[in-house]
C-alpha positions, 0 to 999 in steps of 0.5 A: 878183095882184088881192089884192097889188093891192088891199093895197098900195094900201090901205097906200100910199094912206093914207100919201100922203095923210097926207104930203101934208096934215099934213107940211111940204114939207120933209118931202114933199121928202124923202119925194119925193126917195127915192122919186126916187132909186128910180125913177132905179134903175129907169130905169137898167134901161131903159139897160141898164147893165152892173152893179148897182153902175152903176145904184147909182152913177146913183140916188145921182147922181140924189138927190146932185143932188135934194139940191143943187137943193133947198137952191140959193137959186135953185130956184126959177129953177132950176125954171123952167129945167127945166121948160122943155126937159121940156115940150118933150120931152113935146110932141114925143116922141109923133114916135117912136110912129109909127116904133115900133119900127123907128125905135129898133130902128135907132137906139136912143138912147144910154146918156148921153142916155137917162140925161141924160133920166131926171135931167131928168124925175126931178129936174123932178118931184119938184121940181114936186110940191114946188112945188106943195105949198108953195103957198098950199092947196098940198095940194089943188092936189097931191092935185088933180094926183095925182087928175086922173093917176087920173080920165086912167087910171080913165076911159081903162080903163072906156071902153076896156073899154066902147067900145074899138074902135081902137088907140091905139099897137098897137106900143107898148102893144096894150091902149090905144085911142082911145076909152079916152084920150077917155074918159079926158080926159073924166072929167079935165074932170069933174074940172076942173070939180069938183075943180079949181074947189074946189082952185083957187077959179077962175071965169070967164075963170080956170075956162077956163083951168084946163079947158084946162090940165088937159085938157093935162096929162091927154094929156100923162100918157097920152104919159108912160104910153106912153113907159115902155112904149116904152122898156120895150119897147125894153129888153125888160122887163116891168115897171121893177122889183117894189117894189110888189107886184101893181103892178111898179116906182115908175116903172110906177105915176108914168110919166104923174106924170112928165108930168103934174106938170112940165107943171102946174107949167109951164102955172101959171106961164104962165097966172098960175092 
């Protein structure tokens, strides 16, 4: 495991960032758009419909309507519309954690709104990322994102295995503490503070914002890794899909992506960064 592991990413590292620096984001789009299309597959697992060919019909939904909102001439107010309701889902979703699992045991959210929810994540997402991109240094500031989700989960994992005493969601996900995500946010303002600083060019009053935003962004992508594993829970399943060998499904490895990149979008536009 550990092997497959290791190789997929080794391929699929390099194949990002080569996207990422030398494509268009046109290209990046529709790189980011298929993959989109694939994660709405394995979200509709987590819905449990009831055929291959219902989960198909809701992945083509799902990229009919990526392919729509990118040649709209108002994405980008389109964007903003999104952007808005998923923040809110993502500031008031951790509610659920404490009742877990009873609450969703009694009342588990229906198939139109879980499906609803995962258009509205997938769609907000991969729009975001091609926001980011097409701006000014767009590049690093997406490569900045993509590596503040990794400093979030590489730092909660070395605390967690170095100081991990409570539990942060024992229901949800027993492996998690909360030293683990304080470890976490902690290299993500190392980060900021580095990486941020180059990527962003900020300083002064701007560099306090970017800290804050960032150290936001890095919790909310903790919530987004605790929410698939609720809802995988939930539908009793182990991993979202097995695309990537050693690693599980697309959604298992941008669980946290979901979070983390409309949020940084959303908190750019508010602050002017």
């Amino acid at each position: 495991m550990l092997i497959q592991r290791v190789v997929t990413a080794l391929v699929l590292l390099p194949a990002l960032l080569a996207l990422v620096w030398f494509a268009p984001t046109s290209a990046v789009f529709a790189v980011f758009a298929l993959a989109g299309a694939l994660i709405a597959w394995e979200w509709s697992g987590l819905m449990r419909l009831p055929s291959p060919a219902w989960r198909q019909g809701y992945a083509a939904v799902v990229g009919l309507i990526l392919v729509l909102a990118w040649f709209t001439p108002l994405r980008a107010q389109a964007l903003v519309w999104l952007l808005v309701p998923v923040a809110l889902w993502w500031l008031l979703v951790p509610l659920l954690f404490r009742g877990f699992p009873g609450n969703l045991q009694r009342r588990p959210i229906p198939t139109l709104p879980m499906g609803l929810l995962g258009m509205l994540l997938v769609v907000a997402t991969i729009l975001s990322l091609a926001w980011l991109h097409a701006l000014p240094g767009g590049p690093l500031k997406l490569m900045y994102v993509f590596f503040l989700v990794f400093a979030a989960d590489t730092g909660a994992f070395l605390a967690g295995r170095s100081f991990g005493r409570r539990k942060l969601a024992p229901a949800i996900s027993p492996g998690k503490t909360v030293e683990g995500a304080i470890g976490g946010i902690v290299l993500c303002a190392a980060w900021a503070l580095t990486g941020g600083v180059y990527a962003f060019g900020v300083a002064g009053t701007g560099l306090w914002w970017l800290l804050g935003l960032s150290l936001f962004v890095a919790a909310g992508s903790i919530v987004g890794d605790l929410v698939e594993s609720m809802f995988k829970r939930v539908s009793g399943i182990k991993d979202s899909g097995s695309l990537l060998p050693g690693h599980g499904g697309l959604l298992d490895r941008v669980d946290s992506i979901l979070a983390a990149a409309p949020l940084m979008v959303l908190g750019l536009i508010v602050t002017g960064l």
